[in-house]
N, C-alpha and C positions, 0 to 999 in steps of 0.2 A: 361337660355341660357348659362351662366356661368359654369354652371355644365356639361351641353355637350359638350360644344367644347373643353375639355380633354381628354372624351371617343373619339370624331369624330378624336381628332388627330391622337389618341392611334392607331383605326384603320387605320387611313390613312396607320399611317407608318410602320403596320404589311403588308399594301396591298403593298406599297414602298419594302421592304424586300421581300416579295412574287413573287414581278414584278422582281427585281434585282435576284433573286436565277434561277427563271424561265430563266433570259437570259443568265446567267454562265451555265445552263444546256444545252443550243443550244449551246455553244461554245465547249462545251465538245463534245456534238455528230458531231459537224464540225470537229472534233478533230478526233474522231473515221472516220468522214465519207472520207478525205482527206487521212488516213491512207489505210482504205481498197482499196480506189482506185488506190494507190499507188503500194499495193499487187496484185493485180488484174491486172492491167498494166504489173508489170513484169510475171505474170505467162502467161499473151498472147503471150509477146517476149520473152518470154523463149526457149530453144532447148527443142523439143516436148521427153518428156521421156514414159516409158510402160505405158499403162492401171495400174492403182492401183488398185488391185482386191480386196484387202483387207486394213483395218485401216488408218484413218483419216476423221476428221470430215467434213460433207457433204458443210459447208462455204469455208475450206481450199481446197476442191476439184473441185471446179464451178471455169471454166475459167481453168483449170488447159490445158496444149500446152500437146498431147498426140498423141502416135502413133499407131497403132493396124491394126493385118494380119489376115486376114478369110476371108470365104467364104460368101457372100452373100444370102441370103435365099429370092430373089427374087419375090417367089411364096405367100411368107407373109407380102409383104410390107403397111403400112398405112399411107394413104392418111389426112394430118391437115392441116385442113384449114388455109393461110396465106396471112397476107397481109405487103407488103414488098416495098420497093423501085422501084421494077420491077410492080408491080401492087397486085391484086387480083391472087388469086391461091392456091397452096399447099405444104405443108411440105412434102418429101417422107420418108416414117422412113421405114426401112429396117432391120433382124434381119443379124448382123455378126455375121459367126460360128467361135470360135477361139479356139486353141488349150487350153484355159483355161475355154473357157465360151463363152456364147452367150454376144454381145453387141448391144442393140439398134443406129444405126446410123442414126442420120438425113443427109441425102445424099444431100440436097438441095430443090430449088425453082423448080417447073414444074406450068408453067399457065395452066388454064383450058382446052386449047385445046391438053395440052398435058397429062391430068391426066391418060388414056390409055394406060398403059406399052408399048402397041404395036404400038405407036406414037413416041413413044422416047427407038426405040428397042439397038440401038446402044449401049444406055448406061448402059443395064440391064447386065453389065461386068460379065461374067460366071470365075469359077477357083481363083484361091487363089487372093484375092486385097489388098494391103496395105493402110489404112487411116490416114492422119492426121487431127487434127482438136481438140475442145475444149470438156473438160465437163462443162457438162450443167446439171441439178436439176430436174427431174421429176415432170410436171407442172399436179400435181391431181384434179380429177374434170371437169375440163371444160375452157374456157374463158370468159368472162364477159359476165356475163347474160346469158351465153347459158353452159346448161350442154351437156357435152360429151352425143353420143348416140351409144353405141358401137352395139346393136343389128340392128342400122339402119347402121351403118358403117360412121357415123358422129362423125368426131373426133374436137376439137377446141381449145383442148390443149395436148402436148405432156406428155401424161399419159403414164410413163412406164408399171406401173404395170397393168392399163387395158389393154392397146394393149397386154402387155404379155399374159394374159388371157384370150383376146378373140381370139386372133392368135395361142392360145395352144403351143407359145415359150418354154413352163416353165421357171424353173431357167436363168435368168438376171439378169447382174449388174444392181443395183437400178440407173444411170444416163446413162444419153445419151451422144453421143456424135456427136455433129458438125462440117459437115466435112470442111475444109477448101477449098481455090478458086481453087484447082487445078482442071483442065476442064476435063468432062468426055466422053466419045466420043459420036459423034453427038449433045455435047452441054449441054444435058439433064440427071440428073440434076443440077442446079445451087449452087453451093455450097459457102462458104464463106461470105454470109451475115447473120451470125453473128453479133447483134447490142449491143455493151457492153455501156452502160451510167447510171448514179448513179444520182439523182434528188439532189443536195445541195445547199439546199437553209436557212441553217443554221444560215448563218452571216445576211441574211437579217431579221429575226424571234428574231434573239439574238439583233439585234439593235432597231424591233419594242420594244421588251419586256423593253429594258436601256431605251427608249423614254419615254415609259408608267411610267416607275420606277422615271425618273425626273419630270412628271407631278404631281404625286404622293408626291412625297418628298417636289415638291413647294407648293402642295395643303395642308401637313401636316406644313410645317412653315408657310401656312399663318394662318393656324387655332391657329396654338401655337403664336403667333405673336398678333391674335386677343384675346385670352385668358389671354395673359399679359397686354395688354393696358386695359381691363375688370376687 
């Protein structure tokens, strides 16, 4: 017994150092995560600048306050499944034609009874439209547990590059953009909810981990404690 409880220490207080490294780790990524949100907040209140057609990385571009002029390509819009504050319903993604390019626009919320272009005719706005609103990140694949089904016309996540593809778009900026609350005629559709929130739950993980690390450190003095009196 004499001879192990030096080895049991030894471990303890590599596990003690292990528990203490792990919580300076979540403190760093609270560090990071309090940062981004910081970035991300002022590019929402920012004054909306061009579309960036080109260079910058696709982190520094999400959330980015953006403005863009074209024409709507109504006859290609797709329909994502969404479920929102208003309820159950649908994303409308819409190709805009711009003098530099196509951009995928998510126009907003439409409930089910309005999925029907021809229920919500008002808003299908013909001739040049101005948008503001955010980029947002090309969400590929599908959403949880359901993959996209583009030949069924079942979308459930906003897949740039399939809707490009299956809509015969072509060439698209690789993100979308979110258009902002400005109302469109007859209502429909609903734009501006946009849901920006960052999960930080850092400082509580960094405090379990120092917890662990003090149980640890007293479990390693009482084994050296007992190995002295032995």
């Amino acid at each position: 017994m004499t001879t192990r409880r030096p080895v049991l220490a030894l471990v303890a207080a590599l596990v003690t150092a292990g528990l203490i490294a792990l919580g300076v780790w979540q403190l760093e990524r609270r560090a990071w995560k309090l940062d981004l949100i910081a970035r991300v907040d002022a590019r929402i209140h920012a004054a909306s600048a061009a579309f960036p057609w080109s260079g910058g990385a696709p982190q520094d571009l999400e959330y980015r306050r953006v403005r863009v002029t074209g024409i709507f390509d109504h006859a290609r819009e797709t329909l994502v499944q969404a479920l929102t504050t208003r309820g159950a319903g649908f994303w409308v993604m819409t190709p805009l034609r711009t003098a530099d390019g196509t951009i995928l626009v998510n126009r907003g919320f439409v409930p089910e009874d309005r999925r029907d272009p021809a229920r919500r005719a008002a808003g299908q706005v013909a001739g040049a439209t101005g948008v503001i609103g955010l980029i947002r990140l090309s969400e590929p694949g599908g959403g949880f547990l359901r993959n996209n089904d583009p030949a069924a016309g079942r979308w459930y996540s906003r897949d740039v590059g399939a809707i490009a593809a299956t809509k015969g778009l072509g060439r698209v900026a690789p993100q979308f953009v979110d258009a902002d609350a400005t109302p469109n005629p007859g209502g429909y559709p609903i734009g501006g909810l946009t849901i920006v929130a960052f999960r930080n739950t850092h400082l509580v993980y960094a405090l379990t981990w120092f917890a662990l690390a003090a149980l640890a450190a007293f479990g390693t003095w009482l084994l050296w404690l007992g190995g002295r009196r032995a």
